[in-house]
N, C-alpha and C positions, 0 to 999 in steps of 0.2 A: 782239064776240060771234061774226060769222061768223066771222072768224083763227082764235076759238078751235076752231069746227067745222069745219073747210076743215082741220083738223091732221089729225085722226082720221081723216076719210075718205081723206085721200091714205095714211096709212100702211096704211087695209086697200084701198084701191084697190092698192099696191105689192106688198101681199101676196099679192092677189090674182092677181097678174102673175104673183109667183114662184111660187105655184102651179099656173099655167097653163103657165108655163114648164117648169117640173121635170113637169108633167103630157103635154106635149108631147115631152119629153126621154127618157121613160122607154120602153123598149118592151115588148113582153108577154114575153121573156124576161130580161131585168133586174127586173118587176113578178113573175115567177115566181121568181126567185131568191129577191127582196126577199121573198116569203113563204117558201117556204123555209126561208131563216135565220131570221125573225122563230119561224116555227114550232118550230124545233128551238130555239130559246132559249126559248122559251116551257116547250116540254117538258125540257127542262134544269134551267129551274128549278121544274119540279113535281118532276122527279126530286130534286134538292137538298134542296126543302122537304120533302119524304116521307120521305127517308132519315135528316133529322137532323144534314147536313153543315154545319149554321149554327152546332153545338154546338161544329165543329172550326175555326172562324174564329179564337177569340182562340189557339188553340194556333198553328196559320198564321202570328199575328203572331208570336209571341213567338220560332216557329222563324225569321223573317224579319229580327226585331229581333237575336239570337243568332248568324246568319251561316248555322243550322245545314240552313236550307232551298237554303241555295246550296252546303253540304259535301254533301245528297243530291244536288244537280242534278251535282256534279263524279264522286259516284261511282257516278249512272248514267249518265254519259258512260265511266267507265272501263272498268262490264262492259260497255254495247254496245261500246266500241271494241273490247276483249276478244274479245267474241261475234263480231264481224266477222274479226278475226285470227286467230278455231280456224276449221279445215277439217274438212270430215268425218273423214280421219286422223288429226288431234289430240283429237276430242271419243269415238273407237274410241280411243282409248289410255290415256286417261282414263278412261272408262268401265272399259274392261278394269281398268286400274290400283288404281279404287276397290274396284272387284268383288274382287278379288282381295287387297283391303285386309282388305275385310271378312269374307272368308271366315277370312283368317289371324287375324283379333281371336275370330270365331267358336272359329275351332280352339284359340286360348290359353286362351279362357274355356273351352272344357271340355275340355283336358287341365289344368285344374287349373294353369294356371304360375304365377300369379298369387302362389301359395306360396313361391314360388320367387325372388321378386323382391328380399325382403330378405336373403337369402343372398347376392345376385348385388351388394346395396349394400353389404355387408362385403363382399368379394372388391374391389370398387370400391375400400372406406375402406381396407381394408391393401396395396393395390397386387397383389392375387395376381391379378388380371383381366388387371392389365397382363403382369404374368411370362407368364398362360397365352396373352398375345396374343404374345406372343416366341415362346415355345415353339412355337407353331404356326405362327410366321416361319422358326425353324429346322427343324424339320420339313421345312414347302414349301420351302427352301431347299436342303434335303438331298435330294428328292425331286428336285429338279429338276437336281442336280448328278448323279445316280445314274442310271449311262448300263446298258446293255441286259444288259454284262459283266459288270459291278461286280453289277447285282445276282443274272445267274446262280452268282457266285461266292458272294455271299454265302446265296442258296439251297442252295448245294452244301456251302457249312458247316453250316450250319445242319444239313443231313438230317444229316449224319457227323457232327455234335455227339449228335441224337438214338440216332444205330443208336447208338452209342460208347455211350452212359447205357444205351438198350434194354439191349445187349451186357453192360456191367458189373451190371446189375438180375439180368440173368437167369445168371448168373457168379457170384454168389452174393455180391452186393454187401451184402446184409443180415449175413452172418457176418462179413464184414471190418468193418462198423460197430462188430458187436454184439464183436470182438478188441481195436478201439481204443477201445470203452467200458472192457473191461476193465483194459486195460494206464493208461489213465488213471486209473481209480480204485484199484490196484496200484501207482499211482506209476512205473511201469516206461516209461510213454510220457517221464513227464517226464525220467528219468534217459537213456532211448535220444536224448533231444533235445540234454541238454547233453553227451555221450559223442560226436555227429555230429560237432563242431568237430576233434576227438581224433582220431577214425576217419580225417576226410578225412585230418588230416595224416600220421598213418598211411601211410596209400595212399599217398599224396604219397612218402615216402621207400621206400616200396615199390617205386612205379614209377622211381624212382631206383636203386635197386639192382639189379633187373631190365634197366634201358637200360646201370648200367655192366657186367655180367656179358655184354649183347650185344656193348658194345663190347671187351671182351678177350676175346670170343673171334674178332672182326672182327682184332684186331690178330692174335692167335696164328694164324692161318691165314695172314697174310701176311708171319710174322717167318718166317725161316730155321731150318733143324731146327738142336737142340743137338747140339752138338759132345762131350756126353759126358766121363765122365774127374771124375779129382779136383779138376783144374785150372778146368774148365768151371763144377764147383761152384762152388771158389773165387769165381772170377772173379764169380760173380752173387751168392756173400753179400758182398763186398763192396760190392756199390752200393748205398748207404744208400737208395733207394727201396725195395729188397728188403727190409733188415731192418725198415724200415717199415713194409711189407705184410706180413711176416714177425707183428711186435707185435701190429700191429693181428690179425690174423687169431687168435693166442694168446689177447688179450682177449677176440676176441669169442666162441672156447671155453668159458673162464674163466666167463662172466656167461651163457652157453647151458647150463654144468655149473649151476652157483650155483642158476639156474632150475631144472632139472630134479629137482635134488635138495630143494629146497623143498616140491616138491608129492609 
């Protein structure tokens, strides 16, 4: 019976010890912290109880069980890492960037483009987006090969293209229209059209007859005078070039007569 009492008192006598002990241990600013923290957990969990955060415990587990409370803790390590690696120039440029997003989605929605968007997906489905994005590759391409002269030059056509149209407008370009309407509905244009093949060739033996009349008289200015007389005759109807030139020259009387007398 004493063993069994002699248990008890030494365990609250030991207690009592470490009571005294940890009472001696502590100092008044360890015992001010120890309240402190005791206090703010205290109001921690009035805060918790008050707010209804006990209601978000089985959700906590389930995000816990799920992995999905450890995919939030990864990706708000990402934005603060994030946050720490923008500089005031990156978060102004950004800024500016968005701003100026928004202003441009502002101006789409009310100029209406919005209308415009399934047009711009046919142009996409039949490839004419791509054509018009070539087109304005060769363009800038052209633009950039087109040096200071090439395009005074081609300014300078361009005006003497215009005065040239001014000039033929005010030259009474409307009656030569209003000539080759008629001659068309006359039939006269078509008939002048197939007649041109004819004509040139014309010309063609024209201007051959006219170079051989320059050259005899190139030659006769440089041949020796005739010697005159019957003999001199002679002597030149027989060279068969003569009577040849002789023939021919007969003929072509012959079919100038023929002609003449026709009409």
């Amino acid at each position: 019976m004493n063993a069994q009492s002699e248990g008890p008192q030494a365990v609250e006598l030991e207690v009592e010890r470490v009571v005294e002990a940890a009472r001696d241990a502590l100092t008044d600013e360890m015992i001010s912290r120890l309240s402190s923290s005791a206090g703010d957990a205290v109001e921690l969990m009035d805060q918790v109880t008050r707010s209804g955060l006990g209601k978000a415990i089985p959700a906590l587990a389930q995000m816990v069980h799920n992995g999905d409370l450890d995919r939030l803790g990864q990706l708000a390590r990402v934005y603060s890492s994030a946050q720490d690696s923008l500089s005031d120039e990156m978060i102004g440029r950004l800024s500016e960037a968005i701003g100026e997003g928004l202003s441009l989605l502002d101006q789409v929605n009310r100029a209406g483009l919005d209308r415009a968007i399934p047009a711009i997906a046919e142009m996409v489905n039949n490839g004419d987006l791509n054509r018009l994005v070539k087109l304005a590759r060769v363009y800038g391409s052209a633009e950039d090969a087109l040096t200071d002269e090439m395009i005074g030059r081609l300014t300078e056509t361009v005006g003497t293209g215009l005065s040239l149209l001014d000039r033929f407008n005010r030259g009474g370009a409307d009656r030569v229209i209003a000539m080759l309407e008629h001659l068309e509905g006359s039939g006269a244009l078509e008939r002048l059209a197939s007649t041109v093949p004819k004509l040139e060739e014309r010309l063609s033996f024209v201007q051959d007859v006219l170079a051989s009349i320059d050259r005899a008289v190139e030659v006769n200015r440089q041949a020796p005078p005739a010697t005159g007389g019957i003999s001199g005759l002679w002597q030149m109807l027989r060279d068969p070039e003569t009577q040849e030139t002789l023939r021919f020259m007969l003929t072509v009387g012959k079919e100038l007569r023929r002609g003449l007398m026709k009409k």
